[in-house]
N, C-alpha and C positions, 0 to 999 in steps of 0.2 A: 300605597296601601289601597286606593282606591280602585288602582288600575287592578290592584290582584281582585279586591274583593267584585268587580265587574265580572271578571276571566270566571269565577265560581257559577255565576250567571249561565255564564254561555256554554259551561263546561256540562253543568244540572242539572237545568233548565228551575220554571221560578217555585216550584213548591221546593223541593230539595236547597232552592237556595235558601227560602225563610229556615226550615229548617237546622240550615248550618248556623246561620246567623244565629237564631233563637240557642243552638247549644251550646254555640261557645261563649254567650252573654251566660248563659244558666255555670257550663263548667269554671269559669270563670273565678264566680266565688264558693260555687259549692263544691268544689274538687278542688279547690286553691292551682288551679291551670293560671291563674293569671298572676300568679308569681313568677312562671319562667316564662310567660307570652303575653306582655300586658298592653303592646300594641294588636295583637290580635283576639282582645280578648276584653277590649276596653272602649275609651275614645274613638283612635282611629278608626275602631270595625265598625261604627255605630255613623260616625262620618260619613264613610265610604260609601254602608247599606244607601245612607238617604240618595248620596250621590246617583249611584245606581238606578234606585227608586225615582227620583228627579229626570234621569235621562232616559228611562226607556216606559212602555206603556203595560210593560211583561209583572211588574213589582207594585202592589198595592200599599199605598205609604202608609194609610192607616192598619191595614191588617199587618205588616213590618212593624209598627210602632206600637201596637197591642200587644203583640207576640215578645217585641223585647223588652216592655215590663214587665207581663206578667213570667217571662223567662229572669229577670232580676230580680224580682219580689221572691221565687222560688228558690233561685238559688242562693241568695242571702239567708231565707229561711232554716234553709240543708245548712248552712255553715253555723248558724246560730246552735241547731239543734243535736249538732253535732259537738260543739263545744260544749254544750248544758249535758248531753250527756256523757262524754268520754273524758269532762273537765281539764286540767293544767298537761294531764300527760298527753291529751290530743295536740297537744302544742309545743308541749314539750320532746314530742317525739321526731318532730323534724330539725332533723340536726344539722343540717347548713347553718355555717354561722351568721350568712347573711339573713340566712329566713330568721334566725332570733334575733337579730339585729333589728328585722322588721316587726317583728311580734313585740319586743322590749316597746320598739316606738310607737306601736298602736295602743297598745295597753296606758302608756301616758296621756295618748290622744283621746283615749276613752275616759282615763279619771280626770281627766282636765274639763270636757265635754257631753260626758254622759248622754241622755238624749239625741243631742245635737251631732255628737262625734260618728253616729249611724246614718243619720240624714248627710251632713259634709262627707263624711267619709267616702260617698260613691263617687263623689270629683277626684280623690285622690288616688291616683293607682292602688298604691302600697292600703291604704285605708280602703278600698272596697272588697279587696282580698282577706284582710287580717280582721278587720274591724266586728263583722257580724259575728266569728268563733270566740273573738274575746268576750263581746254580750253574754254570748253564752257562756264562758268558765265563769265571766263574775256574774253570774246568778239575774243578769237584767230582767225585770218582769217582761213574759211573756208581750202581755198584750203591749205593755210601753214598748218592747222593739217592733214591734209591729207595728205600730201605728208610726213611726221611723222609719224602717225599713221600706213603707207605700210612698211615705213624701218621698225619700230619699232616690230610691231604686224608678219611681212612675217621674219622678221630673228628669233624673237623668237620661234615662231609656230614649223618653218622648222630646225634650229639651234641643240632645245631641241629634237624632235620628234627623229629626223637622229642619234643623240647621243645615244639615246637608241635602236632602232634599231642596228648602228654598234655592240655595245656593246651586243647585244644578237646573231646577226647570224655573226660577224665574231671574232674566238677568238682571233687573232691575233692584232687584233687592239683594241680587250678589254679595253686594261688598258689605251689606247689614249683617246677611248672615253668618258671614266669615268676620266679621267684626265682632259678634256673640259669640261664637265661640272660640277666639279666641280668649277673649272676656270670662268664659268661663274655666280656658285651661288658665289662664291668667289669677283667676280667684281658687284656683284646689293649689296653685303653687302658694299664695299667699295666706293661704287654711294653713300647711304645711310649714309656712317661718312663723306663723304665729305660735302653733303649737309647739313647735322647738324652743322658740323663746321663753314660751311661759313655762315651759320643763328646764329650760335654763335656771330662771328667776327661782324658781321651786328649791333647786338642787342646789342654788348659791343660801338661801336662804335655810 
């Protein structure tokens, strides 16, 4: 993944790259694109970028790492507001049985979670895509997903990006930052058995 998102670099040049970068973090979750591409449209890309950022002097790590939260915070918004307005049939209308497979399972993750299921949620593939449209069919107040949506969307954006970055321009700290993150794909898998478990307990109960 990295090798490709480098190749975008040199293919671009560096405004055109932030800008790929910035839209496919935004289409992501506000066009649900990261249902059928969620290594390009998730972790990996956000990896890569830093790496990128990290090895050449062309990518500005902070202006890359502004642009991809404030491009997460947007498009989590777009799926929020899309849900609040077009409610159950916005969800209802895509009829892949796997996409309700994943809707079924975000909607658990949300009544399990509430609050917090917006903020986790951007660790989790399936939950950064599903999770803000569900907000919105169940009626989440405005401003409480928002104030969700920033922890959640600004620590992931900037968290993953800086990871890969350290990990490419300092070698010293290499195996730290590849240590964090995998720590962090490590804990959205472990968000993920928790939450099925406790859907378990629920459904035995």
């Amino acid at each position: 993944m990295s090798d490709d998102v480098s190749s975008w670099l040199d293919a671009l040049g560096p405004l055109a790259f932030y800008l790929v970068v910035w839209g496919l973090v935004f289409v992501g979750t506000a066009l649900f694109v990261g249902v059928f591409l969620p290594f390009l449209t998730g972790d990996s890309l956000l990896f890569g970028a830093g790496l990128v950022a990290g090895s050449t002097g062309s990518i500005d790590i902070w202006v890359l790492t502004t642009g991809v939260a404030v491009a997460a915070i947007a498009g989590d918004q777009v799926g929020y507001l899309l849900g609040r307005r077009y409610g159950r049939p916005y969800l209802t209308g895509r009829r892949g049985r796997w996409v309700q497979r994943g809707i079924a399972k975000t909607e658990r993750f949300y009544d399990l979670f509430g609050w917090w299921s917006v903020v986790v949620g951007r660790y989790v593939p399936w939950g950064r895509v599903f999770v803000p449209a569900v907000a919105g069919v169940s009626d989440m107040a405005y401003w409480r997903f928002v104030t969700a949506n920033v922890v959640g969307a600004f620590t992931w954006g900037v968290l993953i990006t800086l990871m890969g970055y350290f990990a490419a321009s300092i070698p010293a700290v290499r195996p730290i930052a590849y240590g964090i993150a995998c720590a962090v794909i490590l804990a959205s898998v472990v968000a993920g058995i928790r939450a099925w478990r406790l859907d378990r307990a629920a459904g035995a109960s």
